[in-house]
C-alpha positions in Angstrom: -13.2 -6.7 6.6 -9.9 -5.1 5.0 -9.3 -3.0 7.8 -9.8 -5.7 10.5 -7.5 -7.7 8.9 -4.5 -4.8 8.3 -5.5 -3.4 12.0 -5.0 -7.5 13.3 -1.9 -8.0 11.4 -0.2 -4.9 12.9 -1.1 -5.5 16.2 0.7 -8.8 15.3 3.9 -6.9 13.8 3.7 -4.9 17.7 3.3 -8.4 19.5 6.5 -10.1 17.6 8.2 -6.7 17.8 8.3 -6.5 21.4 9.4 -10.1 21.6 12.2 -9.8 19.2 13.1 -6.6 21.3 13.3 -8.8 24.5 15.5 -11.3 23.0 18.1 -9.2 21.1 17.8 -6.2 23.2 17.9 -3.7 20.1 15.4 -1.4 20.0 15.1 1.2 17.3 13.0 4.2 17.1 13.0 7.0 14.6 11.2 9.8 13.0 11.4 10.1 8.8 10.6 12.7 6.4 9.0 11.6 3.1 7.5 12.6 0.1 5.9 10.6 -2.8 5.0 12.5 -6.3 2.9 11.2 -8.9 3.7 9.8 -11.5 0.5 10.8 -13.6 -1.3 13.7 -14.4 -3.6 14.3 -11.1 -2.1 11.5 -9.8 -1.4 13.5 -6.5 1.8 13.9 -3.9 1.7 13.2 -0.8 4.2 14.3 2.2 4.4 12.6 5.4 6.4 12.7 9.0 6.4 9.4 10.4 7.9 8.2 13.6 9.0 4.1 13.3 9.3 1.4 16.8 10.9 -1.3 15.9 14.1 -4.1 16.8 16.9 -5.3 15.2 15.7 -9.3 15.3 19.6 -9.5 13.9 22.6 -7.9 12.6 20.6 -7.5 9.0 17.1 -7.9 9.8 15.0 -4.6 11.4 11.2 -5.2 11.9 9.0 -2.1 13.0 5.7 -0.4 12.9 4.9 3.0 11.7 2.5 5.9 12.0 2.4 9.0 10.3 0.5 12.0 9.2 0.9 13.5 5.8 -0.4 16.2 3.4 -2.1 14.9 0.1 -2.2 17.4 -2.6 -4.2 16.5 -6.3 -5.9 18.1 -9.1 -6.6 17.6 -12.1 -8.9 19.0 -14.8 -10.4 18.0 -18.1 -12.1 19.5 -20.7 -13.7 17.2 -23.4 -18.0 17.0 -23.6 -17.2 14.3 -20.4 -16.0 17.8 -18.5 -14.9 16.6 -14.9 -12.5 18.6 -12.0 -10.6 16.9 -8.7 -8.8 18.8 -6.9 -8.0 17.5 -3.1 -6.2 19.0 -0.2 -6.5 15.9 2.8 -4.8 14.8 5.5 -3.8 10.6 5.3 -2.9 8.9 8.6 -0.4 5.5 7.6 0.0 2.6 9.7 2.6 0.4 8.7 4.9 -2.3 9.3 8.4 -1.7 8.0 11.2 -4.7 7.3 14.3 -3.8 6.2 17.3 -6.0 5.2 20.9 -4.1 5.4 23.6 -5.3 3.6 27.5 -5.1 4.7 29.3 -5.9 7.7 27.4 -4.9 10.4 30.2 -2.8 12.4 30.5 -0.8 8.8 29.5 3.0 9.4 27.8 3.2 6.0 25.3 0.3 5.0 22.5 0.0 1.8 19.3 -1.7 2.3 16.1 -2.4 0.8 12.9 -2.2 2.7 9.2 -3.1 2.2 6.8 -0.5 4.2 3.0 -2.0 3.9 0.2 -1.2 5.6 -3.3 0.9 6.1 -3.9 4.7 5.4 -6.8 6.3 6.8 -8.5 9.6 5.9 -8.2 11.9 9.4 -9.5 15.4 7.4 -13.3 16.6 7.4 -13.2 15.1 3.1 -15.5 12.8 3.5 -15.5 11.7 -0.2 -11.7 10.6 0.0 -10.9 7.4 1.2 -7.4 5.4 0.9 -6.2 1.9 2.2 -3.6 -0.7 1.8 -0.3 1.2 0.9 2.8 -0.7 -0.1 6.1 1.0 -0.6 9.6 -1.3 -1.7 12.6 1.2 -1.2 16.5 0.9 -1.8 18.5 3.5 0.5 21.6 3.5 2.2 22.1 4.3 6.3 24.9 6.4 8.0 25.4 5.1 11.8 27.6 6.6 14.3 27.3 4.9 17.7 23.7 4.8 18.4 22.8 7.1 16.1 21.7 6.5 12.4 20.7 8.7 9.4 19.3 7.2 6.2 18.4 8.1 2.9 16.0 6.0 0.4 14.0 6.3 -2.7 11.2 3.8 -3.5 7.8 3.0 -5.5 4.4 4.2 -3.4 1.7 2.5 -4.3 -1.8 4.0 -2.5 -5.5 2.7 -2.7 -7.0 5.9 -3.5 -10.9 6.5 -3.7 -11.9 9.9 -4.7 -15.1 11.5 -5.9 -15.1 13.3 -9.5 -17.2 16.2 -10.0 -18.8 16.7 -13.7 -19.1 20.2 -14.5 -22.1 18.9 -17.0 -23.1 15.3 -14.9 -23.5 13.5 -12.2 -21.3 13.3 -9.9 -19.4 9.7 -8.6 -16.5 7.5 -7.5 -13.7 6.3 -9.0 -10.6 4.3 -7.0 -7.2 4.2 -8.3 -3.9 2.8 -7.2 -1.7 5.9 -7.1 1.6 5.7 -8.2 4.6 8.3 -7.0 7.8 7.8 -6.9 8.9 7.9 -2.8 11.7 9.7 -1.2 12.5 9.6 2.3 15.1 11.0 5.1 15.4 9.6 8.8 16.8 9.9 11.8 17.2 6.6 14.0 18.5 6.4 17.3 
């Protein structure tokens, strides 16, 4: 049910996006470099390239859609009678919707922002027993533009459903989920 209502709601984001598009005649695309580290132990990183569609529905206001493809990296290990290992090397697929609000005149060259990135990650690697989901990601960055051409810089707060299995060395094994926390950092290129 949670995936039929984050795969409806994008194809929502697309509908609006190419309508705002139409009307203000700014379409943006761009490609961006990220990388979220955890904040826990085991907690996990994750490192994505992403390419990002979307219009300028005004001189502050940019609404998009996202996909990526990423490298998630976690292990942990513990010890104690309750001995468990996790240790995960997968491959996450986000789709997002991105809405970012710039600040400054818009005809400045160099312009912060804060943006919201929310949406669905899915597992695309052969590990079965790791599963994700809703993702939501607030940022503060700042953005470089020359001409048609912009280059931007953020840090944010990741936060990713994350269902893993736990392997007891002397148990059962089972499931656990977890919000991962990280704390995000990103580069892109928009033209």
């Amino acid at each position: 049910m949670m995936k039929r209502k984050s795969i409806l709601t994008t194809l929502l984001l697309i509908g609006c996006l190419f309508t705002a598009s139409a009307q203000f005649g700014a379409y943006r695309k761009g490609f961006e470099l990220g990388g979220s580290f955890g904040m826990n132990s085991g907690n996990g990183n994750i490192y994505t390239l992403s390419m990002i569609n979307g219009a300028n529905v005004s001189p502050y206001v940019f609404l998009g859609t996202g996909v990526g493809i990423g490298l998630f990296t976690s292990s942990s290990t513990s010890n104690s009678d309750d001995s468990y290992s996790k240790s995960e090397e997968v491959m996450p697929i986000p789709v997002f919707g991105v809405l970012q609000v710039n600040f400054g005149e818009p005809q400045k060259n160099v312009r912060p922002f804060i943006r919201l990135d929310g949406g669905y990650t899915f597992n695309a690697s052969s590990n079965g027993g790791t599963k994700f989901g809703f993702m939501l990601n607030p940022q503060l960055g700042v953005q470089f533009t020359t001409g048609y051409l912009g280059v931007y810089a953020s840090v944010g707060f990741n936060m990713q459903n994350h269902e893993y299995q736990i392997i007891r060395v002397n148990g059962p094994q089972y499931k656990d989920s977890e919000y991962l926390k990280a704390i995000s950092l990103k580069v892109g290129l928009q033209f």
